[in-house]
C-alpha positions as CSV (number, residue, x, y, z in Angstrom):
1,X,0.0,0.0,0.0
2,X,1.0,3.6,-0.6
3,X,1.3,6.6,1.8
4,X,-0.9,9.0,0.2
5,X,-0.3,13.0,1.7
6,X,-4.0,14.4,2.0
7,X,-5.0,18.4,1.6
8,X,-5.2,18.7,5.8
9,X,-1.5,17.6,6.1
10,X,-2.1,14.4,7.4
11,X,-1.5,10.9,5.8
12,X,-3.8,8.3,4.2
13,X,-2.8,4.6,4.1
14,X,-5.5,1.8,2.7
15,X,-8.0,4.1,4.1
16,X,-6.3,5.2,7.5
17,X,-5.7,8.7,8.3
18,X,-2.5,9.5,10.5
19,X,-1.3,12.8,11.8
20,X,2.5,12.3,10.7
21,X,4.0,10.5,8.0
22,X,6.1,8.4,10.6
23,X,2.9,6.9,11.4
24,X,1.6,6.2,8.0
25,X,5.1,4.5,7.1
26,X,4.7,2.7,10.5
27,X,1.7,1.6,9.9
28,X,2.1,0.8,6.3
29,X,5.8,-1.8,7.5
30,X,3.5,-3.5,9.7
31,X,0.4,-3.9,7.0
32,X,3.6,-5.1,4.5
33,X,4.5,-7.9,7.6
34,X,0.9,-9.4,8.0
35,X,-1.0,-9.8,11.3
36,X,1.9,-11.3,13.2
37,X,4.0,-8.3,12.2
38,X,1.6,-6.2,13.3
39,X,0.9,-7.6,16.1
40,X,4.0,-8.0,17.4
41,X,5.2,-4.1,16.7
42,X,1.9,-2.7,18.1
43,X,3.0,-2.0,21.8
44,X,6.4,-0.2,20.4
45,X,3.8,1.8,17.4
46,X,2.0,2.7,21.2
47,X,4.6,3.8,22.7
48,X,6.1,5.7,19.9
49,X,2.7,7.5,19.3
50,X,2.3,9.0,22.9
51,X,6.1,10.2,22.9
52,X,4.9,11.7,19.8
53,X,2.4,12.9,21.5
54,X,4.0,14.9,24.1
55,X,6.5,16.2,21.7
56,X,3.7,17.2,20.1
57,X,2.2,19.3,23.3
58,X,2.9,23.1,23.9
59,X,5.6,24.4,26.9
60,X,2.4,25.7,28.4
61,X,0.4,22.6,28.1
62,X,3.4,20.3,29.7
63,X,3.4,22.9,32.4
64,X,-0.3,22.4,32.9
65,X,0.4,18.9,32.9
66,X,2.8,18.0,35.7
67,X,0.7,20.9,38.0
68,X,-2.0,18.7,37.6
69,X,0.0,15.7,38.5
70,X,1.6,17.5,41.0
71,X,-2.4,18.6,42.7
72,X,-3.1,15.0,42.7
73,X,0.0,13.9,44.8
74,X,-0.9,16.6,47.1
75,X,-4.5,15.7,47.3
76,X,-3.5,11.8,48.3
77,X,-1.1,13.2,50.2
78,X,-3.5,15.5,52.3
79,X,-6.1,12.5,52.4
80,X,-3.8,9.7,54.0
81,X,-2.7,12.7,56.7
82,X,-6.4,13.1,57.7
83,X,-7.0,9.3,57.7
84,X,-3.5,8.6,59.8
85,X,-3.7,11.7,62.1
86,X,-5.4,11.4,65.5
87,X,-8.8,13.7,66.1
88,X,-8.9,16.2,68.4
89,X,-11.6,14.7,69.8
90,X,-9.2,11.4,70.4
91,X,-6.6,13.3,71.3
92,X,-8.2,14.8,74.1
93,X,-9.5,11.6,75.5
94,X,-6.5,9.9,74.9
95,X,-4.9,12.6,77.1
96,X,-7.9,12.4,79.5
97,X,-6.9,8.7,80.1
98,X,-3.4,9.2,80.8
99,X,-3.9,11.9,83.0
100,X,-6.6,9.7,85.0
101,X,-3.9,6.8,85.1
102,X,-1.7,8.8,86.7
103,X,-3.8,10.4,89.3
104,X,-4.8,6.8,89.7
105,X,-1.3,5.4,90.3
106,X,-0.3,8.8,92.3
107,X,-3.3,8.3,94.3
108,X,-2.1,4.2,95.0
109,X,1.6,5.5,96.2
110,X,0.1,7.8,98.9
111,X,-2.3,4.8,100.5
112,X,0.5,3.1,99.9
113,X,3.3,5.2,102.1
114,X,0.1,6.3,104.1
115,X,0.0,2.5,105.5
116,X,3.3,2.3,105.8
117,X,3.4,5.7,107.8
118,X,0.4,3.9,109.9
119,X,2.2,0.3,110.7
120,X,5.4,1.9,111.9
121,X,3.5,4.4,114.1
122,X,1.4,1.5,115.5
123,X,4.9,-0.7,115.8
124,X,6.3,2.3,117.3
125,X,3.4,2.6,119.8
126,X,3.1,-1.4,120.5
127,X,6.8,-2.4,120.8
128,X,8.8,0.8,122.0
129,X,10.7,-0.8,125.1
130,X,12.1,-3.6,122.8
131,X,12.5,-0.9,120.4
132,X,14.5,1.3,122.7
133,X,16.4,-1.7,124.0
134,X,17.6,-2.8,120.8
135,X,18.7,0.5,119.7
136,X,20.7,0.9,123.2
137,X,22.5,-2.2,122.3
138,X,23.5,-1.4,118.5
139,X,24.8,1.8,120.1
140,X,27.0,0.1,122.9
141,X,28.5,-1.9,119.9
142,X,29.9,0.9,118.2
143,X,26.5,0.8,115.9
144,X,25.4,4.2,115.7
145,X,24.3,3.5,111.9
146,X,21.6,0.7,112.8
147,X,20.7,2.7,116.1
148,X,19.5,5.6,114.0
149,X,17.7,3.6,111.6
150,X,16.1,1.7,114.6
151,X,15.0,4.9,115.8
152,X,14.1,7.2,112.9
153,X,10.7,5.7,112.2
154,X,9.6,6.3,115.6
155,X,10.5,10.1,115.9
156,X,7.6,12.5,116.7
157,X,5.8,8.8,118.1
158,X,7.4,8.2,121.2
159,X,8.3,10.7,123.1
160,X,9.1,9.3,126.2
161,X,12.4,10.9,127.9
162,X,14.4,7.5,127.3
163,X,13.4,7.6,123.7
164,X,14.6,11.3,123.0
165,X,18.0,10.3,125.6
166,X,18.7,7.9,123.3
167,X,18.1,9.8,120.1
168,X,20.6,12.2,121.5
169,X,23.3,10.0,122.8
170,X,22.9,8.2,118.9
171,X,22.9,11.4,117.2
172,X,26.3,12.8,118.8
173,X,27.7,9.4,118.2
174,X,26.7,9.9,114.3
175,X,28.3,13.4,114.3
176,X,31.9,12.4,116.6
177,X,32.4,9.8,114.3
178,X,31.7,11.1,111.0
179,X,34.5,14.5,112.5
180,X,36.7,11.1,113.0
181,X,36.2,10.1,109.3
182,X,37.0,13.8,107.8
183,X,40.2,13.9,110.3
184,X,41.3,10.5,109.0
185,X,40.9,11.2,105.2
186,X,42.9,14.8,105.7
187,X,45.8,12.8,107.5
188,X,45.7,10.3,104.4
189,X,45.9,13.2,102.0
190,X,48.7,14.7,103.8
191,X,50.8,11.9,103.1
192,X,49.8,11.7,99.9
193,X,51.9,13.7,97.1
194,X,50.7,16.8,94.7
195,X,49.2,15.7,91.1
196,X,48.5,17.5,88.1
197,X,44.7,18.5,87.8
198,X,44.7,19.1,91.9
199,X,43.2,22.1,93.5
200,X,44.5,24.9,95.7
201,X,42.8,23.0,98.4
202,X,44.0,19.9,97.5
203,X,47.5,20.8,97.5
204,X,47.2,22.3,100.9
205,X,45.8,19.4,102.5
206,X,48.6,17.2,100.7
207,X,51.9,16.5,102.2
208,X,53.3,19.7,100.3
209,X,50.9,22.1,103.0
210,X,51.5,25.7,102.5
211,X,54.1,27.3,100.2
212,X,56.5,30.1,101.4
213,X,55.6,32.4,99.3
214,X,53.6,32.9,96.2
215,X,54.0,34.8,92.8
216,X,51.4,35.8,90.9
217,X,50.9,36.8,87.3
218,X,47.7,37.9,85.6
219,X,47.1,37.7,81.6
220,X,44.2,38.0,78.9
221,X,44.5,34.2,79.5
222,X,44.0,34.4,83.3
223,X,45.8,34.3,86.5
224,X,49.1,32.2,87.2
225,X,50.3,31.4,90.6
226,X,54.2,29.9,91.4
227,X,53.7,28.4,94.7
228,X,57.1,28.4,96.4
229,X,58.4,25.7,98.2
230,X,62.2,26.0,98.6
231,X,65.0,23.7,98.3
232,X,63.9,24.1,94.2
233,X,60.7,23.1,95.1
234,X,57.8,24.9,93.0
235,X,54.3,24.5,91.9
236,X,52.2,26.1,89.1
237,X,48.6,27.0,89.5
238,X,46.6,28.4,86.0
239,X,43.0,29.6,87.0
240,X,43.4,27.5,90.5
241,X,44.3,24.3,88.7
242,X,47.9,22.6,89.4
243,X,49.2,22.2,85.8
244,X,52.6,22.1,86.3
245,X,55.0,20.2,89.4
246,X,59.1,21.7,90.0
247,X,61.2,19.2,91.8
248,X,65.2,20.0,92.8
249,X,67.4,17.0,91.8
């Protein structure tokens, strides 16, 4: 069959009518092949016509087509938020819940330290002799730590005069011994050398004590100290940090 060129400017072939003569030739190579030819070109003839086709189609009408694509994704975007986002209505019971387990759960731990509160005051009450006595023991064996905790719960309970005598005696024996502690740790740090990252108050309580003398220097960077020690002895302080350690050979 021939390609025949009409008047309109399109393209006639056995009776077909085509916009271009790429599709009249097309379509006259597959009408040459027979039915399986044609068959078997027809999705690539698709696919070529539609590329044609948008080849075809104005700046303005492309434009015009990917905003309208563009809309869409927007609008099945804006749908699946509104399906997938929780109501206000929700929300606020959801909130409502979580607010009323808590009160609920707040509510449990009071009762719960309430009748805590209410069996030691009614220990207190019932066993305060044995109480007392075990206490006075704990503290005659050097105890203090135990005695306290014997007595704490029962403070503002009993007040009989041996209870608060005994509260007393613990209480100084709590306080002379934790004084014994801090003296202890200050005699081990005494003994102990200087090291870099120490404080001014480190280094005093050290073996190194006080310096003779000191020399200070102030800069845009801060304040340096040479602590003086004699015998080639020296220490340097930056901002009240030991950074650096002299030693005479």
């Amino acid at each position: 069959m021939a390609v025949e060129k009409l008047d309109n400017g399109t393209y006639s072939v056995g009776g077909k009518t085509f916009p271009t003569a790429e599709e009249a030739f097309a379509y006259d190579g597959l009408k040459a092949e027979g039915p399986q030819g044609e068959a078997a070109k027809a999705p690539a003839a698709a696919a070529e016509r539609h590329g044609w086709q948008w080849t075809r189609m104005s700046t303005s009408s492309r434009i015009g087509a990917v905003a309208a694509f563009a809309l869409l994704v927007l609008f099945l975007w804006g749908v699946a938020k509104v399906l997938l986002m929780e109501s206000e209505p929700a929300r606020a019971a959801r909130i409502q819940a979580e607010a009323t387990a808590f009160d609920a759960t707040l509510a449990e731990a009071r009762a719960a330290a309430e009748r805590q509160r209410q069996a030691a005051a009614e220990k207190c009450s019932t066993e305060a002799d044995a109480i007392i006595a075990d206490a006075r023991k704990r503290l005659a064996e050097g105890n203090d730590y135990m005695a306290a905790e014997l007595l704490s719960p029962c403070k503002g309970i009993v007040t009989s005069e041996s209870f608060t005598a005994l509260a007393a005696k613990v209480e100084a024996a709590r306080t002379a011994r934790a004084e014994r502690l801090l003296r202890e740790e200050q005699e081990r740090k005494k003994q102990q050398g200087v090291a870099i990252g120490m404080s001014k108050q480190q280094v005093l309580d050290s073996s190194w004590g006080k310096p003779r003398s000191i020399n200070t220097t102030t800069t845009a960077g801060g304040t340096r100290e040479q602590w003086v020690y004699g015998d080639g002895n020296y220490l340097y302080f930056t901002n009240n940090v030991l950074t650096s350690i002299q030693n005479s050979r």
